[in-house]
N, C-alpha and C positions, 0 to 999 in steps of 0.2 A: 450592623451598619449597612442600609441602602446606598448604589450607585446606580448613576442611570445606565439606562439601559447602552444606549448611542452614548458611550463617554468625550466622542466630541462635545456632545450638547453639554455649556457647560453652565446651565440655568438650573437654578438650584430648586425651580419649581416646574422643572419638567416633570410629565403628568405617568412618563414608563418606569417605573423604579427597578432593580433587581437586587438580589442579595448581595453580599460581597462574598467573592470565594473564599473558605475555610480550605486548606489541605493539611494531611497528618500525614509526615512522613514514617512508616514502620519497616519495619526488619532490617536487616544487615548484610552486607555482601553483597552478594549474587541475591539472594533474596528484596532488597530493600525495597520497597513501593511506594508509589503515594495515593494516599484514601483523600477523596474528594469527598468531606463529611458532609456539606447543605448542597452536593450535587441535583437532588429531588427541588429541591426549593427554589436552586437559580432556571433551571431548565422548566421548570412551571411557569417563573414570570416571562421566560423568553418563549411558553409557548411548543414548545418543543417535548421530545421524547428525552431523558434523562443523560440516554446509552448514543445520541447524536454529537451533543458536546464533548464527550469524555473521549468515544474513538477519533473525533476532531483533534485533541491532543495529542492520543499515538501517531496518528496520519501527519504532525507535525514534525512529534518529537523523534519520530521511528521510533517506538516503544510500543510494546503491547499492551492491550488494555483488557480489564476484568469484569463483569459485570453480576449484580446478584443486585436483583428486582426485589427480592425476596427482604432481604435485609437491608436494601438500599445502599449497597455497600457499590461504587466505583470507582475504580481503581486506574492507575497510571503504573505504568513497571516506571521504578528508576526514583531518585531523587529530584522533587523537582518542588518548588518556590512559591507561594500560593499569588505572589505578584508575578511572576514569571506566568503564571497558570491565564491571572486575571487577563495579563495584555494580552493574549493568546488568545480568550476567550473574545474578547474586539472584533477578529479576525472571523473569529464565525460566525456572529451578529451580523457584520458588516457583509458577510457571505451568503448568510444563511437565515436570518431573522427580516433585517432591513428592508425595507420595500425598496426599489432603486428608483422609484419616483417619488418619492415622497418622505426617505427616512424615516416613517413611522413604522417600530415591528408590529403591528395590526395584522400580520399578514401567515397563509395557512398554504404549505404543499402537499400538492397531488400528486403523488408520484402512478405512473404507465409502467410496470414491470416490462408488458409485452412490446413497447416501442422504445425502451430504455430511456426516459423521457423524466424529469423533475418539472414538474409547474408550483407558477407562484402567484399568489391571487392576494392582493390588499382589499382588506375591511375598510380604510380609511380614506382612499381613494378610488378605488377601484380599478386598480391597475390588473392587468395579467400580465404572463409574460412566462418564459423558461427560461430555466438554471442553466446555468453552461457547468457542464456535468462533468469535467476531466479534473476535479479535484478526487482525490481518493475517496474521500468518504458520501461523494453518490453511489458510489460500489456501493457501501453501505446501506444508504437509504433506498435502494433500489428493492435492497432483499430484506429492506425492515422499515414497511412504509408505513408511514403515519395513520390513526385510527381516524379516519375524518370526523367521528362521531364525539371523540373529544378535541375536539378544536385541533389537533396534530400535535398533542400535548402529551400523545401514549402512542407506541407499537400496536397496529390491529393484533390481537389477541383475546385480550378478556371477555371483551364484545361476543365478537364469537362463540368463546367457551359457553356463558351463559344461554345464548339461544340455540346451540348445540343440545344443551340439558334439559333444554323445555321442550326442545321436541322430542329427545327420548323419552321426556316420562311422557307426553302426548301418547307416544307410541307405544307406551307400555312396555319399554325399555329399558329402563333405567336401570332396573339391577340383573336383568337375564342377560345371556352370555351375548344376544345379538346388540348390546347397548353398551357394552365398553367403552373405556374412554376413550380409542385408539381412533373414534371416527370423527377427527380435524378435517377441518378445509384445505387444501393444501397450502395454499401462502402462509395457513397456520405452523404448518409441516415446516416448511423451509426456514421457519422465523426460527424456532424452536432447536432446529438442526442447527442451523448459523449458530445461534447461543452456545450450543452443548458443545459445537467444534471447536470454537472460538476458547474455550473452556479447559480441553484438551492441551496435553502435556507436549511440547514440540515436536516430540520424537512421532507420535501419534499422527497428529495435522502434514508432517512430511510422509507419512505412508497414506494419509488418505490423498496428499498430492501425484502421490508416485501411481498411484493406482488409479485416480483420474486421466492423469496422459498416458500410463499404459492400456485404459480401456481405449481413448482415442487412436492408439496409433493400433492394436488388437482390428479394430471396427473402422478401419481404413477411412480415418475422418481425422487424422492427423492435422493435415498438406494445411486446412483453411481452419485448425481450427485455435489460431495464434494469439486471437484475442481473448477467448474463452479460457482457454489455460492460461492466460495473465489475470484474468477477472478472479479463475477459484485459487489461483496461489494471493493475488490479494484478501481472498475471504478468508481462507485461513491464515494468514500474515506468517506466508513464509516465502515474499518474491523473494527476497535477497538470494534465497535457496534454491532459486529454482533452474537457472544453470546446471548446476551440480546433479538433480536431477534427469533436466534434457538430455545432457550431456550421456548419461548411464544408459538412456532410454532409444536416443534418436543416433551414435556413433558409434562405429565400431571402425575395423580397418579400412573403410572407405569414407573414412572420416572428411578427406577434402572435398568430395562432391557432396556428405552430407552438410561440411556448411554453408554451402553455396545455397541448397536446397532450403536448407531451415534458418535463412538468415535470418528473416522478418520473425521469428519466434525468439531466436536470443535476442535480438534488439530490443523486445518490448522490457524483458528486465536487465542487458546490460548497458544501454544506452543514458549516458550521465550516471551510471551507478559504480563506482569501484568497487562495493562491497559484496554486488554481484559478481563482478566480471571477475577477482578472486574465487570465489567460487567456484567460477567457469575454468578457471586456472587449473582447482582440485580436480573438478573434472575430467581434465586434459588428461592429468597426469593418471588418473582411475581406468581411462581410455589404453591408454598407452599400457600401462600394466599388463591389461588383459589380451593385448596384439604386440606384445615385446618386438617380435620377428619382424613385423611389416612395417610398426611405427616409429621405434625409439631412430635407427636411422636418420629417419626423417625428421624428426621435430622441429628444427629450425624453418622447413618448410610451412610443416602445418602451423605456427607461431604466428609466421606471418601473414599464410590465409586470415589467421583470426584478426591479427591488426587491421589486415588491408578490407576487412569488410566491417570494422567500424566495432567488433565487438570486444576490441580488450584496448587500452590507453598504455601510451608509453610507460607513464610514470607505474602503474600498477605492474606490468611487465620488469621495469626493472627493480621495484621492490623485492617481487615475485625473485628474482634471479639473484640477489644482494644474501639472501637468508635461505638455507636449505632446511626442508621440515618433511617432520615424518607423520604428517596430521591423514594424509590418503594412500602414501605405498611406503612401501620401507625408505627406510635414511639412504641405503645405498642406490637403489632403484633414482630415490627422486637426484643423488648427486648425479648419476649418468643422466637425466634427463638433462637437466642444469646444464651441463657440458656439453651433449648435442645439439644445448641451446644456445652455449656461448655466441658463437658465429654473427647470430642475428641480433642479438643483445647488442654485440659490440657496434653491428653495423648499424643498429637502430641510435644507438649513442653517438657514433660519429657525424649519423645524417642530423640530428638534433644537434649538435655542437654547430653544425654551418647553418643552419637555422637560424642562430640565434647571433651568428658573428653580423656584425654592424661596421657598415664602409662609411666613414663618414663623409657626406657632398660640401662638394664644391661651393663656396658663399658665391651666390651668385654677385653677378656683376651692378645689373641693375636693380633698384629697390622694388617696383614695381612686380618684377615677378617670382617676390615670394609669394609664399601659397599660406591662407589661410586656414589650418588644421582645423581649428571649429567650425568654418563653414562649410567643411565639404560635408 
């Protein structure tokens, strides 16, 4: 059963049709997934690359997503509704297909690697115009642009490969040792690498994170380089983690001038993120392990550096302090921290408590000057 494409439009002889999503939830547990079986088929009528819609739903759901071009097989980590899936998919239409002049998806992006730039150009009107790019999955399409030569309905690659092959046999290449398949374009290189990372087992994707900002801060390009290392922890989809990492990489016993120093770098993943700034937590306490003498002390201090620069939220602090775990140092280790940490907890709790107490005013006198709450 066809749906329009724009399910606003609700004319039953509108001329964009798409598929309707099929999803097959498999496995169990921790394993369980969801296979998007006519994924190839709705991403054809919308024009697009197959592997744009699908990481559109991790970039939603925070869920990782799978890809095999090969078999056609795209995948969602997690249980998830194939109406759930559908309205979702709306979302990216309306983001990502839709002309914004004219609601017809007629329309094909150009993406600029080297000015970090999406452009969007209508067949049907003739609009241009650029994307506004801070959703996550221009990260994406940044490092897997569309083959302009199918209408931006494929990854450049195949393209390539092909006239790659003709000019080695041209050259009398084709099977001597100088004509290996290894000689790609490079955006070929980076499509191919993103795939195969992306593909990789967590454990994997977090050392090739760890070893990315330890080459940056090794090659003294640390200080500026805050965006970058949030772009490749988004490529391999391990922000949440990457506190945890900072944290190993960028503090040691001078821990309080390093957060002063590295704020704008933890902010990029703990800011609105709790499941970061936990993370950040582990860290702390990884920190602390390894400078016992200079930090455990102090921890109420450094607690609140972190609060006071915006990088860890009350409520996650006092989760954090409610439940003692042995997931980063020992049991005993993290209850002495907990304890050095009481102090600030408590006083964090009680300045929250007068926060929240409410005086109630005076009914004024005259009618006239109560205050409109809507209209301010």
């Amino acid at each position: 059963m066809s749906v329009n494409v724009n399910r606003s439009v609700l004319d039953q002889f509108y001329r964009y049709k798409m598929p309707r999503l099929i999803a097959k939830v498999e496995g169990k547990g921790n394993g369980i997934k969801t296979v998007i079986v006519n994924m190839v088929d709705v991403a054809k009528a919308l024009n697009r690359p197959p592997t744009y819609p699908t990481k559109f739903f991790g970039c939603e759901l925070g869920a990782q997503t799978q890809f095999d071009s090969k078999n056609d097989r795209y995948i969602v980590n997690g249980s998830h509704e194939a109406n759930k899936l559908q309205d979702m998919l709306d979302g990216f239409v309306r983001k990502f297909v839709l002309c914004p002049e004219c609601d017809n998806p007629e329309t094909e992006l150009h993406v600029n690697p080297k000015k970090q730039t999406i452009g969007n150009s209508c067949k049907a009107c003739g609009y241009r115009g650029m994307l506004d790019t801070r959703h996550k999955l221009c990260t994406f399409i940044l490092k897997n642009p569309p083959d302009p030569t199918e209408g931006g309905s494929a990854p450049v690659k195949k393209e390539k490969e092909k006239k790659n092959r003709k000019k080695d046999k041209e050259n009398g290449s084709g099977s001597g040792e100088g004509g290996s398949g290894e000689n790609f374009d490079a955006p070929q290189v980076v499509n191919l690498t993103l795939s195969e990372d992306l593909e990789k087992p967590l454990e994997e994707r977090v050392n090739l994170f760890y070893n990315f900002v330890k080459h940056k801060k090794e090659t003294g390009t640390i200080d500026a380089a805050d965006k970058d290392i949030l772009v490749e922890a988004e490529r391999l989809d391990v922000k949440a983690m990457g506190p945890l990492i900072l944290s190993e990489l960028l503090f040691n016993e001078n821990i309080r001038d390093q957060i002063k120093k590295y704020k704008r770098h933890f902010l990029r993943f703990c800011h609105n993120n709790k499941k970061a700034q936990k993370y950040l937590l582990g860290g702390f306490e990884c920190v602390v392990k390894l400078h016992q003498v200079q930090l455990l002390a102090r921890v109420p201090i450094i607690l609140k550096e972190l609060y006071d620069s915006d990088l860890l939220e009350e409520d996650v602090i006092f989760a954090w302090a409610e439940k003692v775990s042995k997931k980063y140092v020992s049991k005993e280790l993290a209850k002495e921290i907990q304890t050095k940490a009481a102090p600030f907890v408590v006083y964090s709790s009680s300045a929250r408590e007068l926060k929240v107490e409410t005086v109630k005013p005076d009914k004024p006198e005259k009618e006239e000057d109560d205050i409109d709450i809507d209209a301010i």
